[in-house]
C-alpha positions in Angstrom: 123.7 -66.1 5.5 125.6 -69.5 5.0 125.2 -71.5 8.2 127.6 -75.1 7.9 128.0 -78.3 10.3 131.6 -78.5 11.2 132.7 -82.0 11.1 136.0 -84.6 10.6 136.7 -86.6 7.7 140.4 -88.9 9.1 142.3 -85.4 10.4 140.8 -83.0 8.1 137.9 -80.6 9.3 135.3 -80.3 6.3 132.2 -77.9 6.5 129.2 -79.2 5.7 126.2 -76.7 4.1 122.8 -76.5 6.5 119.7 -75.4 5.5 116.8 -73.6 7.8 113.8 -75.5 8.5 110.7 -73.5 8.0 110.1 -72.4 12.5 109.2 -69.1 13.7 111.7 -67.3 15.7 111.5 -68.2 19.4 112.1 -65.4 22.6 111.6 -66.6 26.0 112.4 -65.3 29.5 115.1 -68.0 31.6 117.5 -67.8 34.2 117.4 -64.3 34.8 117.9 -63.4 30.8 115.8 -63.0 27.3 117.0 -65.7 25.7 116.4 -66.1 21.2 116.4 -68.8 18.9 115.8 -67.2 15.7 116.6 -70.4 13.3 117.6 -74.3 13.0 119.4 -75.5 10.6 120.2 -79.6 9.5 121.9 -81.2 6.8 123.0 -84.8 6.4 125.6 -85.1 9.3 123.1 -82.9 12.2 121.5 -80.3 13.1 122.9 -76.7 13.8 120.8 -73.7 16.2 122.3 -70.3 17.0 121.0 -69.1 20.7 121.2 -65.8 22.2 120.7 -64.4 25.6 120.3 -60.4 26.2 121.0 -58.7 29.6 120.6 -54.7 29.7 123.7 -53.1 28.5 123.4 -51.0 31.4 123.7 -54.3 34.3 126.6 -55.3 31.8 128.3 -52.0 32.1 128.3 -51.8 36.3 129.8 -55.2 35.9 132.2 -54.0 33.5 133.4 -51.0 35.2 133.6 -52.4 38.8 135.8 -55.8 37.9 138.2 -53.5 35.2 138.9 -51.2 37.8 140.8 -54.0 40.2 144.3 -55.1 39.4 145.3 -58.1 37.9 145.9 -59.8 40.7 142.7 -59.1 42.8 140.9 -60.4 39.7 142.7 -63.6 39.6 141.8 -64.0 43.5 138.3 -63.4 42.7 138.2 -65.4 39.1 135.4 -67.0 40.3 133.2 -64.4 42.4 133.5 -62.4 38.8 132.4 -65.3 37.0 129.1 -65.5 38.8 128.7 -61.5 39.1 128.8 -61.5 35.0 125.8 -61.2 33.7 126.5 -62.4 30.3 127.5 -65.9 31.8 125.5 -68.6 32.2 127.0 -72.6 31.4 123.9 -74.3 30.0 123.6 -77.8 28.7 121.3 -78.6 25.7 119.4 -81.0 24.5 117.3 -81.8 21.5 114.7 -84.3 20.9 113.8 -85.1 17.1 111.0 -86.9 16.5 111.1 -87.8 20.0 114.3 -89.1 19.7 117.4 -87.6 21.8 120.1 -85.2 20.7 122.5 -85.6 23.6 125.9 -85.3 21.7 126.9 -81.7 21.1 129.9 -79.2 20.6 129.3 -75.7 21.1 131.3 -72.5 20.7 130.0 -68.6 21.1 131.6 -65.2 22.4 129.8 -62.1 23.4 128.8 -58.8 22.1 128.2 -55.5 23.8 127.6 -52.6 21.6 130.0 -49.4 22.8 132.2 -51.8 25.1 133.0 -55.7 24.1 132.6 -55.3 19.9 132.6 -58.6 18.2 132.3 -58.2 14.8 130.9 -62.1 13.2 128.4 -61.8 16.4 127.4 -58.3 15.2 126.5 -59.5 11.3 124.8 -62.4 12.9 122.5 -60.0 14.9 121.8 -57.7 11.9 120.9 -60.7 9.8 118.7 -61.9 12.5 117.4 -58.4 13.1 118.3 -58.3 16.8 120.7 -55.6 16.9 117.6 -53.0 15.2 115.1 -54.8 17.6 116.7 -54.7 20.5 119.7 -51.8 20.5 120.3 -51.7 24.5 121.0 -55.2 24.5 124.3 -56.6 25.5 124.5 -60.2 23.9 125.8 -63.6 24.5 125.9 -66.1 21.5 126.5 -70.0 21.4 126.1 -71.8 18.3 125.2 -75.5 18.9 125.6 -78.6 16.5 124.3 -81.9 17.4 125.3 -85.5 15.0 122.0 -87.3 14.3 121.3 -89.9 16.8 120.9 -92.1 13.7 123.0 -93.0 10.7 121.1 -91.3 8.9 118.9 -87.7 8.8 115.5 -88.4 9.2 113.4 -88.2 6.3 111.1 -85.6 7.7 111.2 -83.8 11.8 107.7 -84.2 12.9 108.5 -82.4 15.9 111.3 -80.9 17.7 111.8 -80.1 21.2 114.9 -78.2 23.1 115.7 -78.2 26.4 118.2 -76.4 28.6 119.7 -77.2 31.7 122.0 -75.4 33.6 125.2 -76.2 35.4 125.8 -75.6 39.1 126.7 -72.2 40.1 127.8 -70.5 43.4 125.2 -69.3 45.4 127.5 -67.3 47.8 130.4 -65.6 48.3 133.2 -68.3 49.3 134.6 -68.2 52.5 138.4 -68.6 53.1 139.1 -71.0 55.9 142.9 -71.4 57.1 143.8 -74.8 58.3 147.2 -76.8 59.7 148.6 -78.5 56.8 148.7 -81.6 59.4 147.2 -82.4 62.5 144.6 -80.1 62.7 142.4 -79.2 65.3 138.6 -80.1 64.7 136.7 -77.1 64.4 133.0 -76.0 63.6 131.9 -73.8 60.9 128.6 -71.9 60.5 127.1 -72.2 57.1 124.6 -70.0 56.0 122.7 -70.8 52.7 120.9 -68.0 50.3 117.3 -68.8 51.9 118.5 -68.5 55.3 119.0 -72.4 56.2 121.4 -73.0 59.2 124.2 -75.5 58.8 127.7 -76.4 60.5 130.7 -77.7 58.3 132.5 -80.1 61.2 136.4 -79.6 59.9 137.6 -83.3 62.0 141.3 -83.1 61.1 143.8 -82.4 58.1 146.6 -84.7 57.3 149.4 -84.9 55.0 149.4 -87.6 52.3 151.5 -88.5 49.2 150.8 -89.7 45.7 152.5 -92.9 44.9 156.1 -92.3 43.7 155.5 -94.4 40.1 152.4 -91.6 39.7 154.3 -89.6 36.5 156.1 -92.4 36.0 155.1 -91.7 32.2 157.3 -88.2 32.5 160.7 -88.8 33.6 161.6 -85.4 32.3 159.8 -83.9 34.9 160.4 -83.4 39.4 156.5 -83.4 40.3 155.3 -82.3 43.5 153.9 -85.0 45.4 153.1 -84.1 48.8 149.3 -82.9 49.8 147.0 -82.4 52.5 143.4 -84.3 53.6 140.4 -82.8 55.2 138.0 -85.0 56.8 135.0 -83.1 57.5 130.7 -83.6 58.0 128.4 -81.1 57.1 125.3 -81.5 59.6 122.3 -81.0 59.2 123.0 -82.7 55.9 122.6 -80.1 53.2 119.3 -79.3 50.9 118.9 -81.7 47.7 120.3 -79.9 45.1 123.4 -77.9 47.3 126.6 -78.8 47.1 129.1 -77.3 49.5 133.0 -77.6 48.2 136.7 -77.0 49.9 139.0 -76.1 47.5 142.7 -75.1 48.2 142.6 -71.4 47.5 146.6 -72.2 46.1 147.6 -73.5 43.2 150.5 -75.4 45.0 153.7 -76.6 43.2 154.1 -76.1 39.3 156.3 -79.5 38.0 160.2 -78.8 37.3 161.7 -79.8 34.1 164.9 -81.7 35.0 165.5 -82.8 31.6 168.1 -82.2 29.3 167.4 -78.8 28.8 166.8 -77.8 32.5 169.2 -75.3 32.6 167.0 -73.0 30.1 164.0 -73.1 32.0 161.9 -73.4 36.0 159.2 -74.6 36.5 156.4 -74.7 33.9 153.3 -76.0 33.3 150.0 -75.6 36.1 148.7 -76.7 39.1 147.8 -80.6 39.7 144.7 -81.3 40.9 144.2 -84.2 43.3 141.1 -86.5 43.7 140.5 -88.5 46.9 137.8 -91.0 47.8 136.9 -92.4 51.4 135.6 -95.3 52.6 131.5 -95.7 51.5 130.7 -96.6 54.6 132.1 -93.8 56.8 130.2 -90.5 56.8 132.9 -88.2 56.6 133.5 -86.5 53.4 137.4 -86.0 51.8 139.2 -83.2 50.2 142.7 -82.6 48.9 144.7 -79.8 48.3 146.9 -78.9 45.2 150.0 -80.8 45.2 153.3 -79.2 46.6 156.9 -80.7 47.2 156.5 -79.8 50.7 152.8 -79.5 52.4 152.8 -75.5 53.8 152.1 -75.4 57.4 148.6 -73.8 57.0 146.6 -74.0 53.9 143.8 -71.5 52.9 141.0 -73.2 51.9 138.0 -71.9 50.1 134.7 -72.7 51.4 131.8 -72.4 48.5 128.2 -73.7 48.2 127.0 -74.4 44.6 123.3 -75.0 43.6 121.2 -75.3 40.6 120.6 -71.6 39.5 117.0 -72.2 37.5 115.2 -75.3 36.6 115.0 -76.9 33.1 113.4 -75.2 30.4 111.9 -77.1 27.5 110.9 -75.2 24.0 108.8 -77.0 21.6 109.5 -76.1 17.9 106.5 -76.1 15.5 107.9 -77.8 12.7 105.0 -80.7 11.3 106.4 -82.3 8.4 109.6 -80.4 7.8 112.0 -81.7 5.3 115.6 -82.1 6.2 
C-alpha cells in the first residue's frame, strides 16, 4: 500500500511518497468507540497516520433506519439532533508530539464505511490491508487520515519518541429547545434549564431588539441587495453555568438569502445562504448578546433555539513506541 503527504508546490498539488516507521498497531477504547492506529508514516515534508473508530454495525443500523425514514425536511430541522445521534461522528482535534516537540498544524480528510449499508470502496481496501475488515466483520467504520508539516525545516534525523493526543470538540448535550421571542421589545422572561447531570439553572431572556448592520457593510458587492436588518437578545444565565458548558441561542431561521440586482437580475432570485451575525457587549455588563440571521425586515417573532454544548470525553494521549526510528 502506497501512503503519500499531499502538499503545494506555487498552485500545483504534488504527492509526496511516506514510508512506515517500524510501531505496533495501536486499539484503544475513547469517547464511546474502539478507536485503531494501525501505522505512521513520514517523509521529508511530515508525517501521515490513518485513524479508525468502530461502533457496532447494529447501533449504526437503528440510527440509520430511524433518521432515513423522515422526510427531507424534518431532517433539515433536526440537522443537528442527527448529528449528535450518529454514532459514527465524533469532531476530534489531534495532536502530535515528536521528540517532544509539537505537531499542531494538520489537514485531515476521511469518510465512513458500513459493510451492507454505507459501502466505501478506498476505505474498504484500506481495512483489508490493515486486516480490520477480517478482524472485526460487525464493525461499522469511520476513517480520517491525518498529515501534519514538521514543526521544523527539516525532518528529524531520527523520532525518539512520539506521542498522539486527541481532543474533542464541543458537542450538544441535550436536545435544543425552541424558544419564540418578539422580534422587538420583548418581554423579559425566565427559562428553566436543565443540564444532563440534573443541575438546575434559569436562562433570564431581558429583552430583544432590532438592530442594523452599517449600510457600507457589503460595500465590496454592489451587485448584490443584502438583508440588513436583525434582532438582539440580552439575556443572564444564573446560577452561572458548570466550567466546561456552554449554553447557545441560535436563530432557528436562516433569514434573508442576498438578491442579485446586477446586470443579469432578471435571470435569477435570490441566491447564495444565510449571513451570520456576531455581536459583542460591553465587558463590563453581565448580560450576554446574541443575534439572529439577517433579514430585510426583522419578523415579528423569531424562533430561537436553545442548546447546551459540553466537552463529550476528556483528552486522550497515546504514546508510540518508536526508540530510534529513522525517518
Amino acid at each position: 500500500m502506497e501512503v503519500f503527504f499531499e502538499g503545494k508546490w506555487g498552485k500545483a498539488r504534488h504527492k509526496y511518497p511516506c514510508t512506515a516507521l517500524h510501531i505496533p498497531p495501536q486499539r484503544f477504547c475513547w469517547y464511546g468507540a474502539e478507536w485503531f492506529l494501525p501505522a505512521v508514516y513520514t517523509c521529508a515534508q511530515g508525517l501521515v497516520f490513518d485513524l479508525f473508530f468502530a461502533v457496532p454495525i447494529t447501533a449504526y443500523r437503528a440510527f440509520f433506519d430511524r433518521w432515513t425514514a423522515m422526510t427531507e425536511e424534518e431532517l433539515e430541522a433536526q440537522e443537528e439532533r442527527a448529528e449528535a445521534e450518529n454514532p459514527l461522528h465524533r469532531s476530534v482535534q489531534y495532536r502530535m508530539f515528536v521528540n517532544r516537540r509539537d505537531l499542531r498544524d494538520y489537514s485531515a480528510s476521511g469518510s465512513v464505511c458500513v459493510p451492507g449499508i454505507e459501502e466505501d470502496e478506498k476505505i474498504s481496501a484500506l481495512l483489508q490491508d490493515y486486516g480490520l475488515l477480517e478482524q472485526y466483520p460487525d464493525r461499522a467504520w469511520n476513517h480520517m487520515r491525518v498529515q501534519m508539516p514538521w514543526a521544523t525545516k527539516r525532518r528529524p534525523k531520527a523520532i525518539r519518541t512520539l506521542k498522539l493526543q486527541l481532543s474533542p470538540h464541543d458537542a450538544m448535550v441535550s436536545e435544543p429547545v425552541v424558544l419564540e421571542i418578539a422580534g422587538d421589545g420583548a418581554e423579559p422572561m425566565d427559562i428553566p434549564v436543565i443540564l444532563p447531570d440534573g443541575g438546575r439553572h434559569t436562562l433570564h431572556i431581558l429583552e430583544s431588539q432590532k438592530d442594523a448592520l452599517p449600510e457600507n457593510a457589503h460595500a465590496a458587492d454592489s451587485d448584490f441587495c443584502w438583508p440588513q436588518a436583525f434582532s438582539v437578545l440580552r439575556y443572564t444565565v444564573e446560577p452561572a453555568l458548570p466550567e466546561g458548558v456552554r449554553l447557545q441561542l441560535r436563530d432557528a431561521a436562516q433569514g434573508d438569502r442576498p438578491v442579485y440586482t446586477g446586470q443579469n437580475a432578471g435571470y435569477g432570485a435570490a441566491v447564495g445562504g444565510a449571513i451570520g451575525i456576531i455581536v459583542r457587549g460591553d465587558q463590563e455588563e453581565k448580560a450576554q448578546l446574541a443575534a439572529s440571521s439577517a433579514y430585510f425586515t426583522v419578523p415579528e417573532t423569531l424562533q430561537w433555539r436553545l442548546c447546551l454544548y459540553a466537552k463529550p470525553a476528556e483528552d486522550i494521549e497515546i504514546s508510540l513506541p518508536c526508540a530510534d526510528d529513522p525517518c
